[in-house]
N, C-alpha and C positions, 0 to 999 in steps of 0.2 A: 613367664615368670621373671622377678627382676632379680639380681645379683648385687652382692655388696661387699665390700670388702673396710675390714676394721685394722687402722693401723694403729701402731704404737698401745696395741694391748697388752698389759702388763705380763711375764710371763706366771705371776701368783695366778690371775686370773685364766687364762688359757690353760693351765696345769689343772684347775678346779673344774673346770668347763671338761675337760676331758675325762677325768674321774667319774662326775657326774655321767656323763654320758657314757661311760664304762659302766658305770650299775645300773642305769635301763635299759642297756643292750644298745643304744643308739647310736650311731657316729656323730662327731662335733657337732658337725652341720646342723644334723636335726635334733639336737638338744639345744643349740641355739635356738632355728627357731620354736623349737618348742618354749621358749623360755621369753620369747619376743611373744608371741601368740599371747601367752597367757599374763603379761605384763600392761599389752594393748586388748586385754577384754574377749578375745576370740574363742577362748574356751568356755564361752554360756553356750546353757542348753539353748537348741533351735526351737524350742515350743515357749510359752509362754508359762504355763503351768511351772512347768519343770525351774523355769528361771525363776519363777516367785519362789517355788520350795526352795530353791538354790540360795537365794540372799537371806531367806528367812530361818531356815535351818540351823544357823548357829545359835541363834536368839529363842528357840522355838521351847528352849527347855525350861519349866518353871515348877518349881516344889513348891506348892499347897496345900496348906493343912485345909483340909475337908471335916466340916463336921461332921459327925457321929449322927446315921440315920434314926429316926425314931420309928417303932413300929407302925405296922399299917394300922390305918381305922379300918373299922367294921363297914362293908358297903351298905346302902343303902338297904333297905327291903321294896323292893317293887313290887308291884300285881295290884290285887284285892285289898281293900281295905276292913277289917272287920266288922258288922255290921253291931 
Protein backbone atom coordinates (compact mmCIF):
# COMPACT_ATOMS: atom_id res chain seq x y z
CA UNK A 1 0.00 0.00 0.00
CA UNK A 2 1.25 3.54 -0.88
CA UNK A 3 1.44 6.57 1.67
CA UNK A 4 0.89 10.25 1.00
CA UNK A 5 1.40 13.02 2.70
CA UNK A 6 -0.66 16.59 2.20
CA UNK A 7 1.00 19.69 2.97
CA UNK A 8 -0.12 23.03 3.65
CA UNK A 9 -3.88 21.83 4.40
CA UNK A 10 -5.79 24.50 5.75
CA UNK A 11 -6.27 24.00 9.41
CA UNK A 12 -10.60 24.88 8.50
CA UNK A 13 -10.07 21.82 6.55
CA UNK A 14 -8.19 19.31 8.86
CA UNK A 15 -10.57 20.50 11.88
CA UNK A 16 -13.71 19.28 9.48
CA UNK A 17 -11.91 16.25 8.36
CA UNK A 18 -11.61 15.33 12.12
CA UNK A 19 -15.07 15.98 13.23
CA UNK A 20 -16.15 14.10 10.42
CA UNK A 21 -14.37 11.36 11.15
CA UNK A 22 -15.27 11.67 14.91
CA UNK A 23 -19.11 10.92 13.88
CA UNK A 24 -18.27 7.67 12.03
CA UNK A 25 -16.20 6.39 14.53
CA UNK A 26 -13.21 6.47 12.23
CA UNK A 27 -9.70 8.00 12.57
CA UNK A 28 -8.42 10.77 10.16
CA UNK A 29 -6.87 8.40 8.06
CA UNK A 30 -9.53 6.40 7.09
CA UNK A 31 -12.13 9.16 6.65
CA UNK A 32 -9.80 10.34 4.21
CA UNK A 33 -9.57 7.63 2.48
CA UNK A 34 -12.82 6.97 2.68
CA UNK A 35 -13.48 10.22 1.26
CA UNK A 36 -10.92 9.68 -1.68
CA UNK A 37 -12.45 6.13 -2.42
CA UNK A 38 -15.80 7.56 -3.06
CA UNK A 39 -14.62 10.83 -4.87
CA UNK A 40 -12.56 8.45 -7.39
CA UNK A 41 -15.72 6.02 -7.97
CA UNK A 42 -14.62 2.95 -5.71
CA UNK A 43 -17.55 2.67 -3.84
CA UNK A 44 -19.84 0.87 -6.74
CA UNK A 45 -21.35 -2.10 -6.16
CA UNK A 46 -19.12 -5.17 -7.49
CA UNK A 47 -22.04 -6.82 -9.44
CA UNK A 48 -23.53 -5.31 -12.31
CA UNK A 49 -27.21 -5.49 -11.32
CA UNK A 50 -26.60 -3.76 -8.19
CA UNK A 51 -24.53 -0.82 -10.11
CA UNK A 52 -27.55 -0.33 -12.72
CA UNK A 53 -29.92 -0.02 -9.58
CA UNK A 54 -27.38 2.08 -8.11
CA UNK A 55 -27.19 4.94 -10.95
CA UNK A 56 -30.73 4.49 -11.68
CA UNK A 57 -32.43 4.76 -8.44
CA UNK A 58 -32.46 8.44 -7.94
CA UNK A 59 -34.32 8.79 -11.20
CA UNK A 60 -36.34 5.62 -10.69
CA UNK A 61 -39.29 7.62 -8.96
CA UNK A 62 -42.16 8.79 -11.29
CA UNK A 63 -46.14 9.80 -10.20
CA UNK A 64 -48.66 8.69 -12.75
CA UNK A 65 -51.93 9.28 -13.13
CA UNK A 66 -53.36 5.83 -14.15
CA UNK A 67 -56.65 5.63 -15.53
CA UNK A 68 -59.55 4.25 -13.78
CA UNK A 69 -60.14 0.51 -14.63
CA UNK A 70 -63.31 -0.42 -16.38
CA UNK A 71 -65.03 -3.55 -15.48
CA UNK A 72 -64.40 -6.90 -16.85
CA UNK A 73 -66.43 -8.24 -19.95
CA UNK A 74 -68.34 -11.38 -19.79
CA UNK A 75 -65.94 -14.31 -20.95
CA UNK A 76 -66.73 -16.02 -23.79
CA UNK A 77 -69.29 -19.16 -23.67
CA UNK A 78 -67.33 -22.02 -24.96
CA UNK A 79 -68.53 -25.83 -25.48
CA UNK A 80 -71.73 -26.68 -27.52
CA UNK A 81 -73.33 -24.79 -29.67
CA UNK A 82 -77.12 -25.07 -29.47
CA UNK A 83 -78.68 -26.92 -32.04
Amino acid sequence: MASITIRNLEDDIKQRLRVRAAERGHSMEEEARDILRRALGDDLPRDLAAAIRARVAPAARADLDLPAREPMRQPPQLGRRPR
